[in-house]
C-alpha positions, -999 to +999 in steps of 0.1 A: +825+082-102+829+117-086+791+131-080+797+165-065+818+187-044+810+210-015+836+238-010+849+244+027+860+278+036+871+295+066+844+311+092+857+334+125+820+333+136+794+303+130+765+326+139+778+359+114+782+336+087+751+316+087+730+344+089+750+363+057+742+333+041+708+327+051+698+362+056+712+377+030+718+350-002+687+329+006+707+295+016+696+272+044+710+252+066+714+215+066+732+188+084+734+189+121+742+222+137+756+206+171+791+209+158+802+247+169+831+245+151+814+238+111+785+248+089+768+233+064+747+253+040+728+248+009+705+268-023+694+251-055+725+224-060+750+244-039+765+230-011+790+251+008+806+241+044+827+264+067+849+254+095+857+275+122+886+295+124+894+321+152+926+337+144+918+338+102+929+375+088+902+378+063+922+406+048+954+383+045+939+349+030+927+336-004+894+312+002+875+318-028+848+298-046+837+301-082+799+293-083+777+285-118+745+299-125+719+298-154+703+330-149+727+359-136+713+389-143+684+378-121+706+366-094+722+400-095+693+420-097+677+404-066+709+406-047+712+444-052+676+446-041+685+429-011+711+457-011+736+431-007+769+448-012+786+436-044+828+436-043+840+468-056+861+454-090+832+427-090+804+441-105+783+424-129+804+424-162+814+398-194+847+388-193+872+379-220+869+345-210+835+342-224+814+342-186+795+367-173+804+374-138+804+393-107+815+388-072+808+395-033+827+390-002+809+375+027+823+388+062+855+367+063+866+380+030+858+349+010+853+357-023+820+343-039+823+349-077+792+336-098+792+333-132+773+322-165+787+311-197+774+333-226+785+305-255 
């Protein structure tokens, strides 16, 4: 019965995120974008939304998403030739766990880890 799910994380500024998002990962926006307060974006089958949140310490919180991909080294590749800065302990790498992964932080500190199974 469940069909999908659609992440919401916390934004300080609509306008800073959507265009880290857009600009920078290659998402678009969908849904309505008369609602100041929430953002709704979207690239392949990945939906994320953001709600608006002023006073969020992106130093001192934990929003975090964990997103799958079929072709990661290509997702990375193009992301550093965007020069899109990768976290600094997330660099691409195969983990113990049996993914390959790395991860970024878009400019509320969320952190955006995407990985690939290598089973």
């Amino acid at each position: 019965m469940l069909t999908a799910i659609h992440p919401k994380l916390p934004m300080r500024n609509k306008e800073v995120t959507r265009q880290y998002y857009i600009r920078q990962l290659g998402f678009e926006e969908i849904g309505p974008n008369d609602f100041p307060e929430y953002l709704m974006i979207k690239k392949d089958q990945i939906e994320l939304h953001f709600f608006l949140s002023p006073k969020l310490d992106p130093f001192n919180h934990d929003g975090q998403v964990y997103i799958r991909t079929n072709n990661i080294q290509a997702l990375y590749q193009s992301l550093l030739e965007q020069q899109v800065p990768i976290h600094p302990n997330g660099s691409l790498q195969q983990k113990p766990w049996g993914q390959i992964e790395f991860s970024l932080l878009d400019p509320d500190h969320n952190l955006l880890t995407f990985g690939q199974s290598i089973f």
